[in-house]
C-alpha angles and dihedrals in degrees: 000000000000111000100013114106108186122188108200139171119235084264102058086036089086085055128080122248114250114255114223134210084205112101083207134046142158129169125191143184100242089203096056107011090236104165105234107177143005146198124177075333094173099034110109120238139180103251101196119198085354079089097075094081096073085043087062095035087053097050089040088054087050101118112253103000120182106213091199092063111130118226119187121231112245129206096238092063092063086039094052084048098043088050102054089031084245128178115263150182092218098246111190113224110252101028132130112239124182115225087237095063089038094065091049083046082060107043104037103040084023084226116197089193083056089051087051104052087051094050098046083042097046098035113094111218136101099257133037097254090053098048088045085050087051097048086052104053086047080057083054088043100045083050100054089048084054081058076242089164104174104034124097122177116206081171150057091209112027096255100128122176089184093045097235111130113100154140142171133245094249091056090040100064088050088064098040094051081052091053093058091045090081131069098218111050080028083065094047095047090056094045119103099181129019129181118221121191106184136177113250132217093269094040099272140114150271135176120208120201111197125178126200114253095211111099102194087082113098093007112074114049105248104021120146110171166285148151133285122210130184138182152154094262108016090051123209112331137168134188101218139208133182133170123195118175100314093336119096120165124188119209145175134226120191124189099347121162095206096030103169099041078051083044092057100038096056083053094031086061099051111037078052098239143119109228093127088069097061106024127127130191129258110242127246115222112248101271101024114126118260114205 
């Protein structure tokens, strides 16, 4: 098959390779970053919603970060999401939100109001615009740190009018393996539903509810993470984690129009057994956001 690069042991040799809707693909050992398999694994892709979590992973390597600081929502968040259609977590102006629930507010709902208010949080400048352009350009350093090559982020959600917001499998995966190396990001990628009671502008309080939108959790047995992303030019795409016994791979989908069965197969392949076949889906509440 053009494009598609397998590395697979004598035993896995008897059994076909798994063939993938994705038009990218890219699965590692997160232990020893061994490449095991590859599709398209250099072309650059937009990587939608994917991109949060450098955004996570950004506002998680910020020295010193208290994660009990409290950030107040601000209109233009839910006008900046209202505006691209943007997913959301449904953050109400004015109230006081914990990083901490920030960041789940981030990962699970994939919230794009969430992603603003880090970035405008985490961003150094004098105005808005100049503390999101900051952010941004932490997201491009902590990725060529990552030896992330081939990626470039224009945005701290995903959402790109010049289209420039891309990545590859292969660099991908790298983000996603440094993703899983710390215990706290490592928590929120694993969590399917997470309750947020937060203060509101006149002392109250609200209670937030957010699913994950990765499915993958609680479906395939193993799986540990990591983040979906769709959109209208980057497709259906999913960073990827699974642990069985003292084996966890990380892996990447772009553009796959049945993310989570290609997901399963690739693990499938290597951990030798057969859980695509019979998954099903774990089911998102009426109302919950689908990303």
């Amino acid at each position: 098959m053009l494009g598609v690069t397998p590395l697979a042991s004598p035993a896995q040799a008897a059994a076909a390779l798994p063939t993938l809707s994705a038009k990218g693909a890219f699965l590692q050992d997160r232990a020893t970053g061994a490449k095991k398999y590859g599709k398209a694994a250099d072309i650059k892709r937009q990587m939608a919603s994917t991109t949060k979590v450098m955004t996570a992973a950004v506002v998680l390597n910020t020295p010193g970060v208290d994660l009990s600081r409290k950030v107040t929502i601000s209109q233009t968040y839910r006008d900046y999401v209202t505006a691209q259609g943007a997913s959301t977590a449904d953050l109400r102006t004015g109230d006081k939100a914990t990083v901490r629930q920030l960041l789940h507010a981030l990962m699970l709902p994939s919230g794009c109001d969430a992603a603003y208010a880090l970035a405008d949080t985490f961003g150094v400048g004098s105005t808005r615009a100049a503390r999101t352009k900051q952010f941004i350009g932490q997201m491009n350093a902590k990725a060529a740190s990552l030896g992330m090559t081939n990626t470039k982020f224009d945005s701290f959600d995903g959402i790109s009018a010049a289209g420039d917001n891309y990545s590859t499998p292969r660099d991908l995966a790298q983000l996603a393996s440094y993703a899983m190396r710390g215990s706290t990001l490592r928590g929120i990628m694993s969590t399917t539903k997470y309750v947020a009671p937060v203060t509101t502008s006149t002392g109250g309080t609200r209670t937030y509810t957010w699913y994950n939108t990765n499915q993958l959790l609680g479906s395939y047995s193993g799986a540990v993470g990591i983040k979906t992303g769709t959109g209208t030019a980057a497709g259906p795409c999913l960073l990827f984690a699974a642990t069985r016994g003292d084996k966890t791979y990380v892996g990447v989908i772009l553009n796959g129009t049945d993310r989570y069965n290609d997901a399963a197969k690739l693990l499938d392949y290597y951990y030798g057994s057969t859980t695509a076949s019979t998954m099903k889906l774990r089911t998102l509440p009426q109302g919950a956001q689908r990303d």
